[in-house]
C-alpha positions as a Python dict, from the first residue, in 0.01 Angstrom:
ca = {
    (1, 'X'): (0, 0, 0),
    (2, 'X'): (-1, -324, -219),
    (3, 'X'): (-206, -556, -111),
    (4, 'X'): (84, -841, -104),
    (5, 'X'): (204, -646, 205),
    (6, 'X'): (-42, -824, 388),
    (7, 'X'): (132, -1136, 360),
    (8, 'X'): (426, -1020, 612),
    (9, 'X'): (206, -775, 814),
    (10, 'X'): (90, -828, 1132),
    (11, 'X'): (-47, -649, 1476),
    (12, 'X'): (247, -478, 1619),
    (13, 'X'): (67, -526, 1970),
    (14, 'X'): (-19, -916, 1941),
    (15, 'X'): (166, -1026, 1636),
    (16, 'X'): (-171, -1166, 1491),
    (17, 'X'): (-323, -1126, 1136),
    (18, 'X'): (-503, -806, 1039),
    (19, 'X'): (-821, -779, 824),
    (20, 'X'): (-817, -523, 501),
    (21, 'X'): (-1068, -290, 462),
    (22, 'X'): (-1051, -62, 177),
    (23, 'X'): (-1167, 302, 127),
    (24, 'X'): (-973, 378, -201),
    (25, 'X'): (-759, 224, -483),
    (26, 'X'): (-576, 323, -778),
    (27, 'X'): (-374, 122, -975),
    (28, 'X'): (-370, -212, -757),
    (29, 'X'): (-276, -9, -491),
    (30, 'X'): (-478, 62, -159),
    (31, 'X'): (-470, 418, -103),
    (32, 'X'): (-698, 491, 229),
    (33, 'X'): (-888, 188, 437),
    (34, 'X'): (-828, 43, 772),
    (35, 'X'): (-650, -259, 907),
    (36, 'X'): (-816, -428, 1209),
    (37, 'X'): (-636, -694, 1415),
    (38, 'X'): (-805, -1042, 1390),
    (39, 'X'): (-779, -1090, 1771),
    (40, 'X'): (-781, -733, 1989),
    (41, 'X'): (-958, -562, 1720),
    (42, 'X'): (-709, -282, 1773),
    (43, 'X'): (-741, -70, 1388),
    (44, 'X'): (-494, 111, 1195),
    (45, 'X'): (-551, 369, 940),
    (46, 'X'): (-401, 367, 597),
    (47, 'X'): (-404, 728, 419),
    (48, 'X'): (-211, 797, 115),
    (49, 'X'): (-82, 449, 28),
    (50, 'X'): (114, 409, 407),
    (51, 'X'): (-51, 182, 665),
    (52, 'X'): (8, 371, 1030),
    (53, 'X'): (82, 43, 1226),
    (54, 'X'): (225, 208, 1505),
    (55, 'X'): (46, 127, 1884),
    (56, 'X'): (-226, 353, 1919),
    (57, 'X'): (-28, 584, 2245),
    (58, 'X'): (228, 647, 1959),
    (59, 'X'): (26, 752, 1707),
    (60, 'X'): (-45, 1149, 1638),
    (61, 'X'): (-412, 1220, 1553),
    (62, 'X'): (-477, 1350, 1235),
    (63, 'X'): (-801, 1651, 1276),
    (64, 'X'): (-1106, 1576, 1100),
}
């Protein structure tokens, strides 16, 4: 994901601004991290470069 993206993003479930937190880069691009919603503190994962902003009762868990 490049971090520019987080310009337009935004919490699909409030439509507020979401905090980056990063895990992994490569080449100015976020590969795993976490975005957290700055107001219901609702998170969504990022793994291999694609932020998973659907709600979290649509979302398929991923096993450890």
């Amino acid at each position: 994901m490049k971090r520019d993206l987080m310009d337009i993003i935004c919490c699909p479930l409030d439509k507020h601004d979401l905090d980056l937190d990063v895990e992994s880069e490569e080449d100015d691009e976020v590969v795993a991290g976490t975005l957290t919603c700055t107001d219901c503190g609702e998170t969504y994962p990022i793994e291999d470069g694609i932020p998973n902003l659907l709600p979290p009762d649509m979302r398929e868990e991923t096993p450890a």
